[in-house]
Backbone bond lengths (Angstrom), bond angles and torsions (degrees), N, CA, C in turn:
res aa  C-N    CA-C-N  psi(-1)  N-CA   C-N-CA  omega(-1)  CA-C   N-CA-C  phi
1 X - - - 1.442 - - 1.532 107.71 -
2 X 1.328 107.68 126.54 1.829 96.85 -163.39 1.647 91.19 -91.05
3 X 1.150 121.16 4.91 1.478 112.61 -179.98 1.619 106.06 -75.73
4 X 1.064 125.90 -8.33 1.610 139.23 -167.22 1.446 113.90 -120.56
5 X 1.374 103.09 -5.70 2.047 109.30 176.18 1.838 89.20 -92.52
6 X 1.417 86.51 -23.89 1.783 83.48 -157.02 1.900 107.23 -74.70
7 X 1.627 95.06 -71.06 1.396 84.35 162.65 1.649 142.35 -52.81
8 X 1.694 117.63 -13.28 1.052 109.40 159.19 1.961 115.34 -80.26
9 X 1.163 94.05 -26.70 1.868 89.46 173.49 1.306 112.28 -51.69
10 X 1.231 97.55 -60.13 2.092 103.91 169.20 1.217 124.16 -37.30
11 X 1.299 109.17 -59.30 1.481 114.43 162.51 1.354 125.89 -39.62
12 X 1.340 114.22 -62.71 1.479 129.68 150.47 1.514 112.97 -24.18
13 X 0.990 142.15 -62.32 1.167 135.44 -141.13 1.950 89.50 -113.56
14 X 1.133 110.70 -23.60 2.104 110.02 170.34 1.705 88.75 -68.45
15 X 1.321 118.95 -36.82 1.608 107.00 -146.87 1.889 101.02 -95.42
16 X 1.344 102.04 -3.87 1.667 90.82 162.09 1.556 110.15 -114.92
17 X 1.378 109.56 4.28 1.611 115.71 169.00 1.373 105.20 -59.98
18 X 1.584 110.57 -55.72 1.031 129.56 -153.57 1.753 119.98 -76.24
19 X 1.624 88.56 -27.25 1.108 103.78 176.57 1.760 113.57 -84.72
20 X 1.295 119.95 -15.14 1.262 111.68 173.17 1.074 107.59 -87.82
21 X 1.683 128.82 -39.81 1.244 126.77 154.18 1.849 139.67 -15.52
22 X 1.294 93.03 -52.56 1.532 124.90 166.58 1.157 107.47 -47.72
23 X 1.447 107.85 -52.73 1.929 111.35 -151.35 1.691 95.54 -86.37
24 X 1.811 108.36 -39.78 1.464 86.43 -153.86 1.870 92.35 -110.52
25 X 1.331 115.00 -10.04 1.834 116.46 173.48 1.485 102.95 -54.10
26 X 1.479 89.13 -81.65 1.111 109.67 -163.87 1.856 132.08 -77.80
27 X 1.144 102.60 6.32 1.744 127.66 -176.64 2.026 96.72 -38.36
28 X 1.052 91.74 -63.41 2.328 108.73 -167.92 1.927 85.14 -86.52
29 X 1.307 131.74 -5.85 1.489 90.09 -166.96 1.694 94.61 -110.51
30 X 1.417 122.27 -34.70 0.875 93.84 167.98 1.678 130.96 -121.19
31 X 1.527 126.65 -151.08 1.586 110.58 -134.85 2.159 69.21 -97.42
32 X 1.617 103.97 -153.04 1.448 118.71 -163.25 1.463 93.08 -84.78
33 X 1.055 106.97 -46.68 1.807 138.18 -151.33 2.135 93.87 -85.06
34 X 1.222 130.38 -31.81 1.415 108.51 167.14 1.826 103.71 -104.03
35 X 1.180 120.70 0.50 1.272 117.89 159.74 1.228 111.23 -72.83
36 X 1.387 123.45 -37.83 1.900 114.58 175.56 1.262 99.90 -65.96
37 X 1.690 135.13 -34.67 1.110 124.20 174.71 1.441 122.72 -26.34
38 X 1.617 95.35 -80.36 1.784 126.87 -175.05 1.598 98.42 -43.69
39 X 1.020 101.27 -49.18 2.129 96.59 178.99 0.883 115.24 -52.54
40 X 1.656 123.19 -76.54 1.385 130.60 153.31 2.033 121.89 1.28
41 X 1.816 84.56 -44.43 1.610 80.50 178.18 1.761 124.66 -87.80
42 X 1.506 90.30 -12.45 1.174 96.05 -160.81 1.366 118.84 -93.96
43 X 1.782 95.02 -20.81 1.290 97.16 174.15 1.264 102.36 -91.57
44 X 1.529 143.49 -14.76 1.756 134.81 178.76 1.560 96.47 -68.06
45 X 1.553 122.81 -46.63 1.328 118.67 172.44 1.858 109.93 -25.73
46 X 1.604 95.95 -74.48 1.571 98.67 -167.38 1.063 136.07 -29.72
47 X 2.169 98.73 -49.68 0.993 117.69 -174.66 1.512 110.11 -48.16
48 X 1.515 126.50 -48.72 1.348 135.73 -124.23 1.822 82.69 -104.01
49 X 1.192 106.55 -26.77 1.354 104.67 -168.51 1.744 114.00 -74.07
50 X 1.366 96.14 -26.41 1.504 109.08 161.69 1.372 138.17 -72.07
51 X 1.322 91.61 -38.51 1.554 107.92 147.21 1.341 121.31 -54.28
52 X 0.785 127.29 -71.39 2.002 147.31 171.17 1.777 74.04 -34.91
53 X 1.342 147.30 -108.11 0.877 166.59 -179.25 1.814 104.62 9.51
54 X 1.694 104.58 -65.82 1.261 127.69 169.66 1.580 117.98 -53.35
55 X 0.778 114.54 -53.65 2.044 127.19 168.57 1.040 88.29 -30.79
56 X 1.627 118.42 -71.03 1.633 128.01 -126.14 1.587 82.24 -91.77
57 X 1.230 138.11 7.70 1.526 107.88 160.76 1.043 98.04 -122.80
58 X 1.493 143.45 -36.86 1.659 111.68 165.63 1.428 143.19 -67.18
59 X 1.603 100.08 -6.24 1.398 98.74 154.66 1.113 138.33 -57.80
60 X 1.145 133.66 68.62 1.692 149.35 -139.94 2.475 87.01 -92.96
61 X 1.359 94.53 -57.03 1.257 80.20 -179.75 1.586 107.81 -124.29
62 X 1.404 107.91 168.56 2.004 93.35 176.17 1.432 125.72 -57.94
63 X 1.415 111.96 92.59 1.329 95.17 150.17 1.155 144.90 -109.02
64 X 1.569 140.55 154.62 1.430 135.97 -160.80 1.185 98.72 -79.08
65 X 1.118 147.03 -55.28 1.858 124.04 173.66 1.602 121.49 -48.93
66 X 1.121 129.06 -45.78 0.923 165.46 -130.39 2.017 91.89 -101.12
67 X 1.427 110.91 -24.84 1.413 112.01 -147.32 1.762 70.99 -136.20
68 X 1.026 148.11 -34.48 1.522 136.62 165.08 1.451 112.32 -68.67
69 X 1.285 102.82 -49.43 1.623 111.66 -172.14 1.145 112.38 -52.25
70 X 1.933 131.12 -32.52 1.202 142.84 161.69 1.558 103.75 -53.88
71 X 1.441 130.54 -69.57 1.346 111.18 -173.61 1.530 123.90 -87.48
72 X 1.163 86.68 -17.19 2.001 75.64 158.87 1.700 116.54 -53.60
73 X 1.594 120.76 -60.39 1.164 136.69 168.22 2.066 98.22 -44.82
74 X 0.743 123.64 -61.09 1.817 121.78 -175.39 1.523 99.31 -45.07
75 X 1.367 114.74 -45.40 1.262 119.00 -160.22 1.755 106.34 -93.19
76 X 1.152 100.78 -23.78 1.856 105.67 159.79 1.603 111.53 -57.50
77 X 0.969 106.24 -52.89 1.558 121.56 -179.24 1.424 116.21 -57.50
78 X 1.095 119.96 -45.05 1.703 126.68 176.78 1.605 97.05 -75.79
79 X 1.328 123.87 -71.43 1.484 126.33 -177.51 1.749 121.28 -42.32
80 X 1.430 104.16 -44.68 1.585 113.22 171.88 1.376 130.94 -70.99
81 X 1.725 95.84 -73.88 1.482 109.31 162.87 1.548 116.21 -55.53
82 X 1.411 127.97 -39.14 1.390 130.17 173.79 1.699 120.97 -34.01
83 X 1.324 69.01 -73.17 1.678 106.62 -173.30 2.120 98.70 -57.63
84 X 0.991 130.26 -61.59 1.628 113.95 169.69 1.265 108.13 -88.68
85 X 1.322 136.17 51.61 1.289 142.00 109.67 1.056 124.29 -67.16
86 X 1.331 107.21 -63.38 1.597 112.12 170.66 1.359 134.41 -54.84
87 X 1.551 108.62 -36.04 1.543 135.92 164.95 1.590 110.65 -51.59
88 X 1.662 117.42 -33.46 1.168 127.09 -177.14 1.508 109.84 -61.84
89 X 1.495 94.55 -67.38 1.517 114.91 -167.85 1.269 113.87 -68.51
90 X 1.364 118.17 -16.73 1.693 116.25 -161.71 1.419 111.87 -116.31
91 X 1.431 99.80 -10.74 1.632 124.00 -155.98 1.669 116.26 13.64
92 X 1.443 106.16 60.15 1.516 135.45 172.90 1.599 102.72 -92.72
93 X 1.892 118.48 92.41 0.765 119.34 -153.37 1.906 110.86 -83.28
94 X 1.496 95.52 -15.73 1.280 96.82 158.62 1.831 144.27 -69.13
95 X 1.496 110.44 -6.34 1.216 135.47 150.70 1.583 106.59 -34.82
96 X 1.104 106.41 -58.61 1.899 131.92 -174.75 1.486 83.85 -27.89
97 X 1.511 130.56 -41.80 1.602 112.16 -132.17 1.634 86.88 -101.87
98 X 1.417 132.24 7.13 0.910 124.28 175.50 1.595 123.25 -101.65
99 X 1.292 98.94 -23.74 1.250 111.19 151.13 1.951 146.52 -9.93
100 X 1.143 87.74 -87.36 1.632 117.05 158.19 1.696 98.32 -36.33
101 X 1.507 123.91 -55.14 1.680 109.79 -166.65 1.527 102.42 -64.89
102 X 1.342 134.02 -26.57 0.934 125.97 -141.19 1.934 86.04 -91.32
103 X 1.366 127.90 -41.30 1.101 163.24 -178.00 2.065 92.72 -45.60
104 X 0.930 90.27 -76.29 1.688 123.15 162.96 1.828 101.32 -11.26
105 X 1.624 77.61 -73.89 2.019 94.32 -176.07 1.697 101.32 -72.26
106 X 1.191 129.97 -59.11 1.338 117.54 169.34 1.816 106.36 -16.13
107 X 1.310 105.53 -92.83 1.367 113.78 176.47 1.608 124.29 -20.01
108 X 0.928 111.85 -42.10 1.879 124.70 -151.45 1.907 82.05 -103.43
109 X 1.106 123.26 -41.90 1.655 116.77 168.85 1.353 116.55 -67.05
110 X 1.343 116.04 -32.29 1.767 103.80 179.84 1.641 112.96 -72.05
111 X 1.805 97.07 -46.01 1.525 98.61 171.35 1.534 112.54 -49.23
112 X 1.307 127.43 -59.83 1.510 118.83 174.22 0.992 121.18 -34.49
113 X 1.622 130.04 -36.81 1.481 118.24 -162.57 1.528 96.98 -105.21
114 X 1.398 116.46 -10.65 1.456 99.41 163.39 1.743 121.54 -74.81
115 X 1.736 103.92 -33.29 1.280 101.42 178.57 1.943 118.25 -61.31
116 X 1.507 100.47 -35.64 1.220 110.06 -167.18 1.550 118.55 -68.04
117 X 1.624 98.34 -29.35 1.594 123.18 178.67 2.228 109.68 -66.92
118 X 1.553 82.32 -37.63 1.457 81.81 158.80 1.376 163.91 -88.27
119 X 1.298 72.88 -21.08 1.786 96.52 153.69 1.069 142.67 -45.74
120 X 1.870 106.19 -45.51 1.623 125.45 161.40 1.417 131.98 -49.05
């Protein structure tokens, strides 16, 4: 489904924005401890974006796992990576609790694409 190469490319390309951002923005502004944050996000971004990436080329035909597992994973990415972005910059430590959902969908998307991968 090229709708899922695409938004993971995007992703891809926010998640090394962000990550250069990190290294050379934010280096003096913020402390050691919300800089591991911003990494943390940037590299779960990648991961997921590769994933997103991966969907969108074995989706050869529609499938319904296969076509959730993509936005569950999209929606991991906004909820996870989102959420300690914001946690970074705002250091609103209650952000933290939003975290975990995004974590949640990570999880529940890999299982999908393993179930869906097996099916074939």
């Amino acid at each position: 489904m090229k709708l899922f190469i695409i938004i993971g490319a995007i992703n891809a390309m926010i998640a090394v924005a962000a990550g250069a951002f990190g290294a050379h923005g934010l280096e003096n502004k913020l402390s050691a401890k919300y800089l591991d944050i911003w990494e943390k996000a940037t590299t779960y971004q990648m991961y997921h974006a590769l994933g997103l990436i991966l969907i969108g080329i074995i989706t050869g035909t529609t499938s319904a796992s296969l076509n959730v597992a993509g936005w569950l994973m999209t929606f991991g990415i906004v909820f996870f990576s989102g959420s300690l972005y914001i946690l970074a910059v705002t250091q609103i430590k209650i952000l933290g609790a939003i975290t975990p959902i995004g974590g949640v969908l990570f999880i529940a998307s890999w299982i999908l694409l393993v179930i869906a991968v097996w099916k074939v």
